[in-house]
MOPAC internal coordinates of N, CA, C and O (Angstrom, degrees):
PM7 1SCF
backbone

  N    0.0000 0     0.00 0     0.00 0    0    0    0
  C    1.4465 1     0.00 0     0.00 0    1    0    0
  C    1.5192 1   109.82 1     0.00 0    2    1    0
  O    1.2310 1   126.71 1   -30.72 1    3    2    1
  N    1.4835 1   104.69 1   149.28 1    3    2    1
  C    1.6135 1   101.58 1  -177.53 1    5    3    2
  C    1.7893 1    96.19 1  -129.37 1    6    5    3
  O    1.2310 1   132.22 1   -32.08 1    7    6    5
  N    1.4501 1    94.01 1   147.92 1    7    6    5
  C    1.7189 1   103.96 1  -169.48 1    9    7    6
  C    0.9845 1    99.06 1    24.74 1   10    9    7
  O    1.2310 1   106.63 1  -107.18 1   11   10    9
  N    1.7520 1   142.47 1    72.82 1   11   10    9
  C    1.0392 1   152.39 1   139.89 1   13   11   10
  C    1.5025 1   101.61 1    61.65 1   14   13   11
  O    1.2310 1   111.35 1  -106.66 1   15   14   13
  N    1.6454 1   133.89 1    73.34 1   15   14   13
  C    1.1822 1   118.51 1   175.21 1   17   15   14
  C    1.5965 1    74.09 1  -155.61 1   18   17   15
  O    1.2310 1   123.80 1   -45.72 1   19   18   17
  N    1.7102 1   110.31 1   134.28 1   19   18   17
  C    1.6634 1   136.56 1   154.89 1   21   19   18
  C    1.4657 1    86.44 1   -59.10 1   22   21   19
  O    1.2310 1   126.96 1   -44.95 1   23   22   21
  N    1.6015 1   104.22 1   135.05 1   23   22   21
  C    1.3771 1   106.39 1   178.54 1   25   23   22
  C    1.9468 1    85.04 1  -114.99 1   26   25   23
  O    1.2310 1   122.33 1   174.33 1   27   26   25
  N    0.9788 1   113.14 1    -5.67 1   27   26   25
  C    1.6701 1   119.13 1  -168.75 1   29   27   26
  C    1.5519 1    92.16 1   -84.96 1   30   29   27
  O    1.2310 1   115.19 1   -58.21 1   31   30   29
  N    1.3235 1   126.74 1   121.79 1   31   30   29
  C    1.6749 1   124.41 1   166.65 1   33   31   30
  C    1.6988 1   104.55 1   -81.54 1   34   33   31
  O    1.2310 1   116.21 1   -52.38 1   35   34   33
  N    1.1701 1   124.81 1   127.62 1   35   34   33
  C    1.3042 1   149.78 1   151.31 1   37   35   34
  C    1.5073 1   113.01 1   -35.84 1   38   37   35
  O    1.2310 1   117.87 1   -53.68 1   39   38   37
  N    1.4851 1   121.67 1   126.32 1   39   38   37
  C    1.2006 1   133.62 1  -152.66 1   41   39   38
  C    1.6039 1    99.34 1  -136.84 1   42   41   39
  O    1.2310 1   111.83 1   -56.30 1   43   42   41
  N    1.3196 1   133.01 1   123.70 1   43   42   41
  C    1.0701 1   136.53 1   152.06 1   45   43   42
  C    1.9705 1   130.10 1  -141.76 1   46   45   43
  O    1.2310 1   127.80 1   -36.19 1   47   46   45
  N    1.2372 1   102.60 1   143.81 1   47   46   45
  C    0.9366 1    98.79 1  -178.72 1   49   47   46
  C    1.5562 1   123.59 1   -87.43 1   50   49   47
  O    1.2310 1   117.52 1   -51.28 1   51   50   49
  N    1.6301 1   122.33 1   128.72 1   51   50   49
  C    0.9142 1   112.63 1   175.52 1   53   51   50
  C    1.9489 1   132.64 1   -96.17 1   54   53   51
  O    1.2310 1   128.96 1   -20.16 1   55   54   53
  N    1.2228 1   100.35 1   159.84 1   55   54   53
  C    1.1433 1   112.41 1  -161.14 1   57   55   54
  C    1.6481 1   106.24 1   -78.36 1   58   57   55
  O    1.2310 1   119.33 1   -31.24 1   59   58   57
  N    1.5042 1   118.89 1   148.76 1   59   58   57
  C    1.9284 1   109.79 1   179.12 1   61   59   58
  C    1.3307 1   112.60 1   -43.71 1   62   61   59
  O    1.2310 1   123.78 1   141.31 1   63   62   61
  N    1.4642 1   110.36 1   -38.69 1   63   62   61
  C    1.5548 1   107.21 1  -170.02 1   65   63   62
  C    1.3505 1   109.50 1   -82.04 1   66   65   63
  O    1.2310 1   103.39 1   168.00 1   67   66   65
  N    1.3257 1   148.14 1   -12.00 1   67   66   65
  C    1.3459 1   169.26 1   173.49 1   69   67   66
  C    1.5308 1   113.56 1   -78.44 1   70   69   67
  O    1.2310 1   124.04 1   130.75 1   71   70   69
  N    1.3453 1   109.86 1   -49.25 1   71   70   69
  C    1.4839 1   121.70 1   169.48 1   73   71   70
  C    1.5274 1   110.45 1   -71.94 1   74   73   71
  O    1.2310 1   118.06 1   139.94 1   75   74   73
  N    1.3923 1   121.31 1   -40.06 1   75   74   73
  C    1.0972 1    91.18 1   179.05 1   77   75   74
  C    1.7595 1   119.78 1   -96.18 1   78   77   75
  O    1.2310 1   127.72 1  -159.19 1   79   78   77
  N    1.3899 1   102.74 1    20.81 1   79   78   77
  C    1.6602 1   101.77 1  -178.70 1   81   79   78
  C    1.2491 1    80.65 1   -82.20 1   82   81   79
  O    1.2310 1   120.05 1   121.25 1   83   82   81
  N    1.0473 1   117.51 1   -58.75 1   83   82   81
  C    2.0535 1   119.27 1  -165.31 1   85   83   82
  C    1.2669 1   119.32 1   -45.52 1   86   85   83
  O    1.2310 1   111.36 1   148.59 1   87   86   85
  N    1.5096 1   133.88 1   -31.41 1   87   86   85
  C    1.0061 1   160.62 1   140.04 1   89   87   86
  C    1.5454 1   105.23 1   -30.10 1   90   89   87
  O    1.2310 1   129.89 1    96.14 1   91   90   89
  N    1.2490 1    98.54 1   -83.86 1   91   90   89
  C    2.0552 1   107.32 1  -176.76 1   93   91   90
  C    1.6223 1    99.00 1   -35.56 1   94   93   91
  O    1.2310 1   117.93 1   123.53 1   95   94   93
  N    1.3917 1   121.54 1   -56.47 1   95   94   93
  C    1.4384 1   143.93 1  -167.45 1   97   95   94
  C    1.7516 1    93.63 1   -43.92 1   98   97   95
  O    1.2310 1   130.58 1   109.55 1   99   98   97
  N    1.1961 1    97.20 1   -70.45 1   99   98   97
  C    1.7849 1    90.76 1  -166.75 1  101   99   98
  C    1.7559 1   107.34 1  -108.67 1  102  101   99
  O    1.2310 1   127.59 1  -127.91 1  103  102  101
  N    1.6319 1   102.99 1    52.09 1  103  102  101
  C    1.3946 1   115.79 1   164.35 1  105  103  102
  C    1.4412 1   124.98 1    30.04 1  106  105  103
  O    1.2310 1   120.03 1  -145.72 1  107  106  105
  N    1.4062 1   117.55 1    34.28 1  107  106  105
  C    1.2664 1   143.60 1   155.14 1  109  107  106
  C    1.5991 1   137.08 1  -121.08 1  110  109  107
  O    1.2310 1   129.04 1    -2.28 1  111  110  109
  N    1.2831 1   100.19 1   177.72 1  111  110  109
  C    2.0299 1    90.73 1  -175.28 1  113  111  110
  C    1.8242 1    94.78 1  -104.73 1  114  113  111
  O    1.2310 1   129.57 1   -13.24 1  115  114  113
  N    1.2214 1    99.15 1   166.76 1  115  114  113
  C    1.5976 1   122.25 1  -164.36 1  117  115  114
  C    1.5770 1    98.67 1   -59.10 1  118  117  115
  O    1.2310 1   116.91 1   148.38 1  119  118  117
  N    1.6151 1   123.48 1   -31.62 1  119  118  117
  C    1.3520 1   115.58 1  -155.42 1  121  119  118
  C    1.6255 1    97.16 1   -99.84 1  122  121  119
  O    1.2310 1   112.87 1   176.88 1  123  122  121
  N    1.5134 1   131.07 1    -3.12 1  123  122  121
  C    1.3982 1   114.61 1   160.95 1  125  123  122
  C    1.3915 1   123.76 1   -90.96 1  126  125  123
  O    1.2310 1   119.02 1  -151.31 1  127  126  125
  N    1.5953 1   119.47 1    28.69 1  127  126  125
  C    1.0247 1   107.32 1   174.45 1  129  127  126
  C    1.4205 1   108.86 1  -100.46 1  130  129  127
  O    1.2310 1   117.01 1   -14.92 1  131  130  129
  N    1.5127 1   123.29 1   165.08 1  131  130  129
  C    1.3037 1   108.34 1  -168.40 1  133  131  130
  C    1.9083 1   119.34 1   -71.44 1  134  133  131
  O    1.2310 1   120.37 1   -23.85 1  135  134  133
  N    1.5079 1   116.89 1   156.15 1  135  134  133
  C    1.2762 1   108.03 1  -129.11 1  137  135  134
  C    1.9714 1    81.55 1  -105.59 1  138  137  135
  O    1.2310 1   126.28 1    12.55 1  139  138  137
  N    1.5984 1   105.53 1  -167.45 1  139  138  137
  C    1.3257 1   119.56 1   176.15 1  141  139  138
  C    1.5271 1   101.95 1  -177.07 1  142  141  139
  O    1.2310 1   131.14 1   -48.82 1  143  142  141
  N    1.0936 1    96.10 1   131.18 1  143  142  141
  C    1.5383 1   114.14 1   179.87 1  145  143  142
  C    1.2748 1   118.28 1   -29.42 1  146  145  143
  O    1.2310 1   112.62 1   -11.76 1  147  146  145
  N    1.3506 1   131.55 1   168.24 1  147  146  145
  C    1.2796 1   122.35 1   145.63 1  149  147  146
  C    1.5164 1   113.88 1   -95.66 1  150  149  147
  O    1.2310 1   115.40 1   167.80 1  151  150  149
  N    1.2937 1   126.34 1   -12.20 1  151  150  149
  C    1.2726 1   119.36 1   166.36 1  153  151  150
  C    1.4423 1   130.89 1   -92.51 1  154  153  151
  O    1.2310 1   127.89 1  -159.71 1  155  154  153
  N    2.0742 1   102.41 1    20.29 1  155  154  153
  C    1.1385 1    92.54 1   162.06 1  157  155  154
  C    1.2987 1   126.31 1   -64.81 1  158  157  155
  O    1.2310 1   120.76 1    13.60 1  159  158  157
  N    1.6059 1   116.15 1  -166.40 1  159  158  157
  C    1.2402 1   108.00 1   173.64 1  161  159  158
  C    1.5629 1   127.55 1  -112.82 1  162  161  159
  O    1.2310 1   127.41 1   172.62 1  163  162  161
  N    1.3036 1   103.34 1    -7.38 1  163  162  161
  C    1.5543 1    99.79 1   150.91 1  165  163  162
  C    1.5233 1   106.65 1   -92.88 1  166  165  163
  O    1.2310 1    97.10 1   178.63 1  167  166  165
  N    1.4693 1   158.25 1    -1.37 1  167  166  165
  C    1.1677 1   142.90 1   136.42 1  169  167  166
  C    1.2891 1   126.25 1   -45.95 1  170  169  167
  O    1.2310 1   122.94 1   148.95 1  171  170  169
  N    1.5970 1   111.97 1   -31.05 1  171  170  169
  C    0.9872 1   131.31 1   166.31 1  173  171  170
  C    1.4958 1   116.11 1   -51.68 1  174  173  171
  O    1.2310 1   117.72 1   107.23 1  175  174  173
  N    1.9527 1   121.95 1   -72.77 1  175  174  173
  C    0.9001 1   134.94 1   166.21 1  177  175  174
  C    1.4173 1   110.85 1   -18.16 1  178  177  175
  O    1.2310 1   122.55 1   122.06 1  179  178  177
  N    1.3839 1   112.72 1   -57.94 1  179  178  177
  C    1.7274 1   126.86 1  -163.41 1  181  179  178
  C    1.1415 1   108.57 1   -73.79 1  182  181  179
  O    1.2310 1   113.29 1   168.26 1  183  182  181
  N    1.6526 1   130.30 1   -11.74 1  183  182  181
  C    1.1044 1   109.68 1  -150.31 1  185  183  182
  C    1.7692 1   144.53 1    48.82 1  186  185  183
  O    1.2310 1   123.74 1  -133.09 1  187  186  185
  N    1.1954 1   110.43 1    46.91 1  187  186  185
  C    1.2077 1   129.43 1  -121.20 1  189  187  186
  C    2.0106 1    76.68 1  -115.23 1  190  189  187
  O    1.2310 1   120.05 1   -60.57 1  191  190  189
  N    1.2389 1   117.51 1   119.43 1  191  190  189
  C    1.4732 1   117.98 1   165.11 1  193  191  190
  C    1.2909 1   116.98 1   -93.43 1  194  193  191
  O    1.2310 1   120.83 1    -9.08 1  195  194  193
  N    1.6031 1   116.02 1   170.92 1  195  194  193
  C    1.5879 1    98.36 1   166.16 1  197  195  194
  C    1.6392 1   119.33 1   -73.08 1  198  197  195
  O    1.2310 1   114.45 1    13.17 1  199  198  197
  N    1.0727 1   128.13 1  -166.83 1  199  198  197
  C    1.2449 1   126.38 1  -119.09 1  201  199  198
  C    1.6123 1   145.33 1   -23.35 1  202  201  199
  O    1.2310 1   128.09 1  -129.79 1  203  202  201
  N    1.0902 1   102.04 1    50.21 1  203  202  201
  C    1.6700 1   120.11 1   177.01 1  205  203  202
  C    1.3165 1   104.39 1   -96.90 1  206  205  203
  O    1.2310 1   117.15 1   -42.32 1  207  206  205
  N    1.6194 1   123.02 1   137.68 1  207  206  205
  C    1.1441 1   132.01 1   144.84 1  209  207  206
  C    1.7580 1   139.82 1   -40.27 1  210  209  207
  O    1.2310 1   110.78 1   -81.13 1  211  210  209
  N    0.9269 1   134.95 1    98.87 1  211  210  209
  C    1.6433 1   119.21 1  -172.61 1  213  211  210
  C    1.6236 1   112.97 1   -95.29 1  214  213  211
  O    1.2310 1   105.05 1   -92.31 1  215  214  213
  N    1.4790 1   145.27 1    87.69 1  215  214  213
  C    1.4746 1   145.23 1  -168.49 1  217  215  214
  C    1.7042 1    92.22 1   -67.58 1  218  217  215
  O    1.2310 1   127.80 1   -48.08 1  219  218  217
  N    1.4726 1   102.58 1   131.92 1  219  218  217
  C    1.3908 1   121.74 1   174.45 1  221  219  218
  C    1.5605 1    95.67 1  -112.27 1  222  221  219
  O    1.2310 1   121.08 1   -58.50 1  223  222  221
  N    1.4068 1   115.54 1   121.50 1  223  222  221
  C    1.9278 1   123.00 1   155.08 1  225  223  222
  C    1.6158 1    98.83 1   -96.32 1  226  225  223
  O    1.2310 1   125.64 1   -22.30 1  227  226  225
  N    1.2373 1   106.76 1   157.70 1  227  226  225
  C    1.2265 1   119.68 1  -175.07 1  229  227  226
  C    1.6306 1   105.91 1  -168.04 1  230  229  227
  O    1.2310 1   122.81 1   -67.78 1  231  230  229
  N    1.5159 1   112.22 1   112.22 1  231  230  229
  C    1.2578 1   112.78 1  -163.93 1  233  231  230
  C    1.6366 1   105.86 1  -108.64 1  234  233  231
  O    1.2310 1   119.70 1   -39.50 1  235  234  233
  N    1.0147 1   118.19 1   140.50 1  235  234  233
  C    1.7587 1   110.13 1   173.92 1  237  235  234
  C    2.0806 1    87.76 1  -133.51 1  238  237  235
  O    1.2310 1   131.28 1    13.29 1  239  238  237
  N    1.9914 1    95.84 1  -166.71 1  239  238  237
  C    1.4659 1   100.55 1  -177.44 1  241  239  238
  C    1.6591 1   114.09 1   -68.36 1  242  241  239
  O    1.2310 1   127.86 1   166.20 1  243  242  241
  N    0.9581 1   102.47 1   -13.80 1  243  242  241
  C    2.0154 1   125.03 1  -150.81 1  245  243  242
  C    1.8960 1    95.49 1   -85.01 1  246  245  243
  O    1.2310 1   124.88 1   148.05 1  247  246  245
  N    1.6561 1   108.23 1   -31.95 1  247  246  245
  C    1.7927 1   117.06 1  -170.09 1  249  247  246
  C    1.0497 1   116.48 1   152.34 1  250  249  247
  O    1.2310 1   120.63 1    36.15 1  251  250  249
  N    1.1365 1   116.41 1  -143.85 1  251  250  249
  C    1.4736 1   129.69 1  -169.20 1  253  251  250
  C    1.4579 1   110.76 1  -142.26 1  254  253  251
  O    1.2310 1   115.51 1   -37.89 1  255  254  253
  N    1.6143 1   126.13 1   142.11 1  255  254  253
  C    1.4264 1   122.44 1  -130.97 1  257  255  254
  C    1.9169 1   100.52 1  -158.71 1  258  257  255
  O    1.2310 1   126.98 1   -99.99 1  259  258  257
  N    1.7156 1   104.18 1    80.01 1  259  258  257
  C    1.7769 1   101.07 1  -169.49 1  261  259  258
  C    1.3314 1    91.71 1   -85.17 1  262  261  259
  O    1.2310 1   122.56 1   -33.03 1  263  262  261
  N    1.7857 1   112.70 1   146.97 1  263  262  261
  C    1.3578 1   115.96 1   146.02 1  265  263  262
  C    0.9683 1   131.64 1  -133.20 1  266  265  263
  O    1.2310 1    78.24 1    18.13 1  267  266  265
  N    1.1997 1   174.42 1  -161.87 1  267  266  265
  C    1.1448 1   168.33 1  -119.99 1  269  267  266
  C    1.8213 1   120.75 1   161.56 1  270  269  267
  O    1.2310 1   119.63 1   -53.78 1  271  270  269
  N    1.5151 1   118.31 1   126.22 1  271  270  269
  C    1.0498 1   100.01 1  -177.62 1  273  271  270
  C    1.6056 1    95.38 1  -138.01 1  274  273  271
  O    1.2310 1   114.77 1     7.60 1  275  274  273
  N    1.5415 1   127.52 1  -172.40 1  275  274  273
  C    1.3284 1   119.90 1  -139.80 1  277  275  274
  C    2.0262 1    73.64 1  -143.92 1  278  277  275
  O    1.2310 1   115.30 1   -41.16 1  279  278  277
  N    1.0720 1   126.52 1   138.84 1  279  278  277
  C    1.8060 1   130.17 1   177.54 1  281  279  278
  C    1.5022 1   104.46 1  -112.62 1  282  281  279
  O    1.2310 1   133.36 1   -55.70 1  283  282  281
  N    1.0671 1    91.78 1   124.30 1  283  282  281
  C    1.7559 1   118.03 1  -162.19 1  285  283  282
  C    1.4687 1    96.81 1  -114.91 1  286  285  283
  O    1.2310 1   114.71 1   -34.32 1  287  286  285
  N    1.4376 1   127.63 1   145.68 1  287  286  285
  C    1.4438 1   133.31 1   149.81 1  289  287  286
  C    1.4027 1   121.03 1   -55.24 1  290  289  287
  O    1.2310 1   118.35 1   138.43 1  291  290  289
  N    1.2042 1   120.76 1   -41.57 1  291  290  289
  C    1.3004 1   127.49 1  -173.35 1  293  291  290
  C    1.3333 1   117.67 1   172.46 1  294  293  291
  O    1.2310 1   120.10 1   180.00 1  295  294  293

């Protein structure tokens, strides 16, 4: 770590019932959010199938920074 900042963004997989609160939240369905492979390699890590949600945190000095991506086959 440098001046105390995770430079690694936080990866989790979310659950159906989780995906679709997040979904309700920003008045869309799970598959228009922007997408990520399943052969990435933190999808990988997660075990991550297609259509599952994956929540990305990502912290810098400025806050804290969720995103959301949608796991695609290809």
């Amino acid at each position: 770590m440098a001046f105390g900042i995770n430079l690694l963004s936080q990866h989790k997989l979310l659950n159906d019932e989780e995906a679709e609160k997040i979904a309700k939240k920003y008045k869309t369905s799970t598959d228009k959010f922007p997408r990520i492979l399943k052969d990435d390699p933190q999808a990988l890590k997660l075990n991550a199938k297609p259509g599952q949600l994956i929540e990305i945190e990502r912290r810098d000095p400025t806050g804290r920074y969720t995103y959301y991506r949608y796991v695609i086959s290809s």
